[in-house]
C-alpha atoms as an extended CHARMM CRD file, in Angstrom:
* protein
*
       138  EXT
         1         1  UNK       CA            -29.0300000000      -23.7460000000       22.6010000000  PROA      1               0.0000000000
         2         2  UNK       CA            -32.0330000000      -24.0370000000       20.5470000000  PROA      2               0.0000000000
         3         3  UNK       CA            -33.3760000000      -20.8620000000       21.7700000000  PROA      3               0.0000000000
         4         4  UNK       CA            -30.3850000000      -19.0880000000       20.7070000000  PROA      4               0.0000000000
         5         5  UNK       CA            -29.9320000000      -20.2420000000       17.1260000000  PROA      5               0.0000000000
         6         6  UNK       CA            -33.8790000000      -19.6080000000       17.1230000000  PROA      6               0.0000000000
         7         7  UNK       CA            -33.0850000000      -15.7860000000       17.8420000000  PROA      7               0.0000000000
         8         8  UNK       CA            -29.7730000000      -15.6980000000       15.5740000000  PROA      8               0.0000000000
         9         9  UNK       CA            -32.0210000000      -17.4880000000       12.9610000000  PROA      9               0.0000000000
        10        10  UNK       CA            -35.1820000000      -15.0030000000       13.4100000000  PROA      10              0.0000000000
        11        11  UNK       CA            -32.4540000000      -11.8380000000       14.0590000000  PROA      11              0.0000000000
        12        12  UNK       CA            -30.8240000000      -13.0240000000       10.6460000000  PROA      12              0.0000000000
        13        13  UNK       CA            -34.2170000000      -13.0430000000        8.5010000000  PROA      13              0.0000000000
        14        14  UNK       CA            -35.2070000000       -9.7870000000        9.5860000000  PROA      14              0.0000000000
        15        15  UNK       CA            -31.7630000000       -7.9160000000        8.5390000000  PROA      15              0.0000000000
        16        16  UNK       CA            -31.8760000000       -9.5310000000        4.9250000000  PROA      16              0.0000000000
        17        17  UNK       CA            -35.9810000000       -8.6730000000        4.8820000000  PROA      17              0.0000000000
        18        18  UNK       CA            -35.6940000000       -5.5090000000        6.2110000000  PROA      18              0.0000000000
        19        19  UNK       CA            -32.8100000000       -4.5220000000        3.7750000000  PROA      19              0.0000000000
        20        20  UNK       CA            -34.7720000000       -5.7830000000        1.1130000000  PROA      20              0.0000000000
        21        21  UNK       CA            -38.1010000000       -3.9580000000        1.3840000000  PROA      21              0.0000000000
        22        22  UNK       CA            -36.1810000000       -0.3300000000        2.2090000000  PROA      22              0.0000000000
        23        23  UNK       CA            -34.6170000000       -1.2490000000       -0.8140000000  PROA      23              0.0000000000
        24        24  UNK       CA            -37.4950000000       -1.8040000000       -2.8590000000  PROA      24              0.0000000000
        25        25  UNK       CA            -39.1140000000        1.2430000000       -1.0120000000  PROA      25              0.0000000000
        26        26  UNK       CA            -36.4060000000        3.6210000000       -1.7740000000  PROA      26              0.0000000000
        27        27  UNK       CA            -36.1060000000        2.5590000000       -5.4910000000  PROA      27              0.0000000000
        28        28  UNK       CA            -39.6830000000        2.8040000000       -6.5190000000  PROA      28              0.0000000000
        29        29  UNK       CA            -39.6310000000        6.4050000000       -4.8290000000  PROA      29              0.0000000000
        30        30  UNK       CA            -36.5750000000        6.9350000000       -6.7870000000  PROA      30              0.0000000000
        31        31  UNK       CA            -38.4910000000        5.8880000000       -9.7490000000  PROA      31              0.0000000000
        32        32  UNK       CA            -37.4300000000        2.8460000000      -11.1300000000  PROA      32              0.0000000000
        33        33  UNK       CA            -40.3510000000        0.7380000000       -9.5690000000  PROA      33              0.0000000000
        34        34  UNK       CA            -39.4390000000       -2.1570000000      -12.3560000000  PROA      34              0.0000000000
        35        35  UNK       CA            -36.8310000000       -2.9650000000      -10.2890000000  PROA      35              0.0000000000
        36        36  UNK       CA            -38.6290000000       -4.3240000000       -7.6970000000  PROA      36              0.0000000000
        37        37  UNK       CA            -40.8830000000       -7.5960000000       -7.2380000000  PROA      37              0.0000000000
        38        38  UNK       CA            -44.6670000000       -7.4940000000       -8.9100000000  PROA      38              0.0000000000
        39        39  UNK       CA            -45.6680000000       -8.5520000000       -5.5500000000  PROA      39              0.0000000000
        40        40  UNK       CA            -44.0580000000       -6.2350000000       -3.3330000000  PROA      40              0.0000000000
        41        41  UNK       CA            -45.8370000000       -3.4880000000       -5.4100000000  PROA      41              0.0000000000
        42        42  UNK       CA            -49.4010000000       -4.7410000000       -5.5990000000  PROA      42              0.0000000000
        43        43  UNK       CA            -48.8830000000       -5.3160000000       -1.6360000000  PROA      43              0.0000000000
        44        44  UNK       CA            -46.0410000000       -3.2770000000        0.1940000000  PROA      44              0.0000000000
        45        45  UNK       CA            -47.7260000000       -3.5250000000        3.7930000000  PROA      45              0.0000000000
        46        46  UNK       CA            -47.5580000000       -7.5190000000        3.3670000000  PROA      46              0.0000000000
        47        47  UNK       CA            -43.9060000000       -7.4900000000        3.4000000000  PROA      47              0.0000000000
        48        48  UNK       CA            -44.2660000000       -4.7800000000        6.0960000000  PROA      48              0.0000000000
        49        49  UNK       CA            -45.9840000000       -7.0800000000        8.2050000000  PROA      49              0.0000000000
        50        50  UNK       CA            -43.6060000000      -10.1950000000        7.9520000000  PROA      50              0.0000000000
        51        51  UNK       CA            -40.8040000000       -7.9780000000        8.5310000000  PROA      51              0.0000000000
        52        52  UNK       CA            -42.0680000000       -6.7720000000       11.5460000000  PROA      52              0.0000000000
        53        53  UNK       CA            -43.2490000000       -9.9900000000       12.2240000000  PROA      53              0.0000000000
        54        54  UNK       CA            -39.6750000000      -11.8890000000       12.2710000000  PROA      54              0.0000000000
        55        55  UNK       CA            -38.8470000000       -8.8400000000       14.2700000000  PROA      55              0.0000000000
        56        56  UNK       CA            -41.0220000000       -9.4720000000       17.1140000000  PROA      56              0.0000000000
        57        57  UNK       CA            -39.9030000000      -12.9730000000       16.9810000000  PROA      57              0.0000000000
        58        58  UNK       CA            -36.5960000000      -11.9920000000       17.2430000000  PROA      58              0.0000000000
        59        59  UNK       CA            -37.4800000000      -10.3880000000       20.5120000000  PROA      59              0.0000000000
        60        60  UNK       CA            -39.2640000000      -13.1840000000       22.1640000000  PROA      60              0.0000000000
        61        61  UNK       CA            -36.6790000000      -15.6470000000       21.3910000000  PROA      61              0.0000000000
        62        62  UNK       CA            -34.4260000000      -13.1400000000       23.0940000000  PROA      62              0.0000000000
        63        63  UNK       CA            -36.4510000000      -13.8940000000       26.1730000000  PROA      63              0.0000000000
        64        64  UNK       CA            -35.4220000000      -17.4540000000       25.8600000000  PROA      64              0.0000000000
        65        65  UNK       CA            -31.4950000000      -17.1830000000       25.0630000000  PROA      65              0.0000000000
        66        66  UNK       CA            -29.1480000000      -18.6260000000       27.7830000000  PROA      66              0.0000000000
        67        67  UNK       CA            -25.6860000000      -17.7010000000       26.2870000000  PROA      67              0.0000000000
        68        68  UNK       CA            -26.4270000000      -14.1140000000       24.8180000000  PROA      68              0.0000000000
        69        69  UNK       CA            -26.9250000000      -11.7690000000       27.6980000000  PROA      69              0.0000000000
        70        70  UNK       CA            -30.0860000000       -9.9950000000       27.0840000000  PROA      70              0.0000000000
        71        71  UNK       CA            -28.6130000000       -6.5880000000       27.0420000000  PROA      71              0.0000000000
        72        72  UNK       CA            -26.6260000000       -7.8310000000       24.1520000000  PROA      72              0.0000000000
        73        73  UNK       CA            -29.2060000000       -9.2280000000       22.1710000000  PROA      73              0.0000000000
        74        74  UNK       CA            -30.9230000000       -5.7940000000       22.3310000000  PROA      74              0.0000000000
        75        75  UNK       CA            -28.1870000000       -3.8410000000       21.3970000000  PROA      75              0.0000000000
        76        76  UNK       CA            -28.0760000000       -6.8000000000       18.2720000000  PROA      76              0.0000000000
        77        77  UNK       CA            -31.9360000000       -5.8050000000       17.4300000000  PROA      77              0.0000000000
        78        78  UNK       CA            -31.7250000000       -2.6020000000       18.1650000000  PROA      78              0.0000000000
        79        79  UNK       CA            -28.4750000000       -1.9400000000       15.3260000000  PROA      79              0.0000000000
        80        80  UNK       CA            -31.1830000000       -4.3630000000       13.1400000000  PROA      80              0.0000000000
        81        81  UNK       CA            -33.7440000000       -2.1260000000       13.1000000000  PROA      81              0.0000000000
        82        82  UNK       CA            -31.7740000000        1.1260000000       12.2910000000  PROA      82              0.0000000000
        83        83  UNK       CA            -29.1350000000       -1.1090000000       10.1280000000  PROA      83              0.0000000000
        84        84  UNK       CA            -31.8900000000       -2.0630000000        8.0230000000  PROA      84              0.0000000000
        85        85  UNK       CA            -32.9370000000        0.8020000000        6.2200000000  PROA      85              0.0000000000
        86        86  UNK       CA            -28.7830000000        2.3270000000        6.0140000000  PROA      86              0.0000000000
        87        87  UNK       CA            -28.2020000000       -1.1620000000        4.1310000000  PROA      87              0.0000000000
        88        88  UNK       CA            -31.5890000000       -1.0870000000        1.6160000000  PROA      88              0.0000000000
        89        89  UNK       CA            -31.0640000000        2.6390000000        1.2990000000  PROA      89              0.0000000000
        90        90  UNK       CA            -27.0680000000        2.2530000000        0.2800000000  PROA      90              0.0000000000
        91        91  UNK       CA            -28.2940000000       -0.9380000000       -2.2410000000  PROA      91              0.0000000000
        92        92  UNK       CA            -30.8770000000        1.3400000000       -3.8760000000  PROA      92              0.0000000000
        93        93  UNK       CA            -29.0050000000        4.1850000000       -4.4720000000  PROA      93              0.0000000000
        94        94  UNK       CA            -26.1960000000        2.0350000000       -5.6530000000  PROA      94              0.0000000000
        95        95  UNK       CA            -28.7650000000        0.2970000000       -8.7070000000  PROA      95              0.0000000000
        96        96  UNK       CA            -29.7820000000        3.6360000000       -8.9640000000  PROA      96              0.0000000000
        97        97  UNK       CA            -26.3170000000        5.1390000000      -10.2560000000  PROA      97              0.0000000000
        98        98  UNK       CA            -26.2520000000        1.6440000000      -11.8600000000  PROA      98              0.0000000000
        99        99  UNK       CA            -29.0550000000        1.7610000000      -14.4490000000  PROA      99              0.0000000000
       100       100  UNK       CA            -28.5110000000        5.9310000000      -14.7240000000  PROA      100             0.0000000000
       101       101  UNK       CA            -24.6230000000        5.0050000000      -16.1540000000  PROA      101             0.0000000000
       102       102  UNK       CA            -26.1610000000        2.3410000000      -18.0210000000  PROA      102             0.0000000000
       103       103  UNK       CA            -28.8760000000        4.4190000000      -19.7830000000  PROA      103             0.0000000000
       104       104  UNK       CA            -26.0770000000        7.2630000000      -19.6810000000  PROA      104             0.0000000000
       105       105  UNK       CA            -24.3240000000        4.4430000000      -22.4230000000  PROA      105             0.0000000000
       106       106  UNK       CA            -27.6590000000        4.0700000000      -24.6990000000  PROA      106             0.0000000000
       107       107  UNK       CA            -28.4820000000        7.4010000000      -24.6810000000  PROA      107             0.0000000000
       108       108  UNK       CA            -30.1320000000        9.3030000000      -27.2940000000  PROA      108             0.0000000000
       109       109  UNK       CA            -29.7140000000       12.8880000000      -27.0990000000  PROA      109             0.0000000000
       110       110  UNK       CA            -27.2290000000       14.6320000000      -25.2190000000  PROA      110             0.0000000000
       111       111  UNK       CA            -29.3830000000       16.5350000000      -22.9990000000  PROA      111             0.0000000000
       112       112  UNK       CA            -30.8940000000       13.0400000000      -21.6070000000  PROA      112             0.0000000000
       113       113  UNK       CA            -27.3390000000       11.8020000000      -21.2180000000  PROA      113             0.0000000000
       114       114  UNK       CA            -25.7620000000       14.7790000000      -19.3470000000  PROA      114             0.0000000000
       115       115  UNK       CA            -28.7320000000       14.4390000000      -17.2410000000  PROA      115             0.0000000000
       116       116  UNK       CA            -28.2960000000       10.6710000000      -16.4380000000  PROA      116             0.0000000000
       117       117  UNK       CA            -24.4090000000       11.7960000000      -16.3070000000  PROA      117             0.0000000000
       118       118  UNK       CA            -25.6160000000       14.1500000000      -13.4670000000  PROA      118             0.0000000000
       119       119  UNK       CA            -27.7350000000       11.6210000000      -11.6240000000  PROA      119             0.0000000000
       120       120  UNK       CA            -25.5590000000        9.2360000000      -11.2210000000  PROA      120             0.0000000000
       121       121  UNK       CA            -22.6570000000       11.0160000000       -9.3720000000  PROA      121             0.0000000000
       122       122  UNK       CA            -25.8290000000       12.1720000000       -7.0150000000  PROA      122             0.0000000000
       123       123  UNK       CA            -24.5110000000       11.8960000000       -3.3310000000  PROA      123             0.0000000000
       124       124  UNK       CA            -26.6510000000        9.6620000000       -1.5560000000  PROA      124             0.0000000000
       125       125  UNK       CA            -27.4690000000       12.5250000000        1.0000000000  PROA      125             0.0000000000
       126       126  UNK       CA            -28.8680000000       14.2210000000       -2.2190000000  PROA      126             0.0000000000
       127       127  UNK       CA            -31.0250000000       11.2500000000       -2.9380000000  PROA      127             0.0000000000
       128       128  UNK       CA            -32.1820000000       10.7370000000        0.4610000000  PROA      128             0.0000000000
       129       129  UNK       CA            -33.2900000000       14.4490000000        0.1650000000  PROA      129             0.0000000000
       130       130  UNK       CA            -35.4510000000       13.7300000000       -2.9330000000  PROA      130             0.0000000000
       131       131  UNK       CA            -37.2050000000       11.0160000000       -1.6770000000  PROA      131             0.0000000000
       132       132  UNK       CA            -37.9950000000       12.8720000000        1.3080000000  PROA      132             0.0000000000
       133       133  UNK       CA            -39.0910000000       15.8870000000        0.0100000000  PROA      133             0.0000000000
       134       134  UNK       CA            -41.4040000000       14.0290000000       -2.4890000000  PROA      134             0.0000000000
       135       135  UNK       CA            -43.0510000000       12.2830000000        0.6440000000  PROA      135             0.0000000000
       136       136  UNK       CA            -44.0920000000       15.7310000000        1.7020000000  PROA      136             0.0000000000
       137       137  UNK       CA            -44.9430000000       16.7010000000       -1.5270000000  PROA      137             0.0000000000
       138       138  UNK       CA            -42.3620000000       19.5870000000       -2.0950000000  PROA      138             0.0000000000
């Protein structure tokens, strides 16, 4: 019984981690690194680390479940590990759209605010695309 609320626990931590730092990630490459913690941007690979840490401890308490088979607890961590970055990426475009409406309301000329205007109905397919081709450097 332990062992399972252990892995449910663990399993649990790693989804709201995970979700966090690809949302942090995915922001900062969309530009709008204030909106993430100081700490996560002096050290990303720290949060890297404990993520994949409660990961891996999600596993071995798998090993110790008795009432989750442990086919089913894979297919759990497996969905966790791709579910992770759907969920931060879907959170950071939607605080992106957020803060382009909002600067869309303060704007100053027009040309910045039909801009903002345009970024924020940005499909997040389109997004995804810009962050990826600035990681190759396209």
């Amino acid at each position: 019984m332990l062992d399972d609320a252990l892995f449910l626990g663990f399993t649990s931590a790693y989804i709201w981690l995970g979700a966090k730092v690809d949302e942090w990630v995915t922001i900062a490459a969309l530009g709008f690194k204030l909106e993430t913690p100081q700490l996560f941007l002096h050290s990303p690979r720290k949060y890297d680390v404990i993520r994949l840490g409660l990961f891996i401890a999600a596993c071995a308490s798998l090993f110790g479940t008795t009432s989750i088979p442990w086919y089913a607890g894979a297919i759990v961590l497996g969905s966790a590990w791709f579910g992770t970055t759907w969920l931060g990426q879907r959170r950071a475009f939607a605080t992106y759209r957020r803060i382009c409406q909002e600067i869309v309301e303060d704007g100053e000329t027009s040309e910045d605010q039909a801009w903002r205007e345009a970024e924020a109905r940005r499909s997040n397919e389109e997004l995804r695309e810009r962050i990826l081709s600035r990681r190759k450097g396209i």
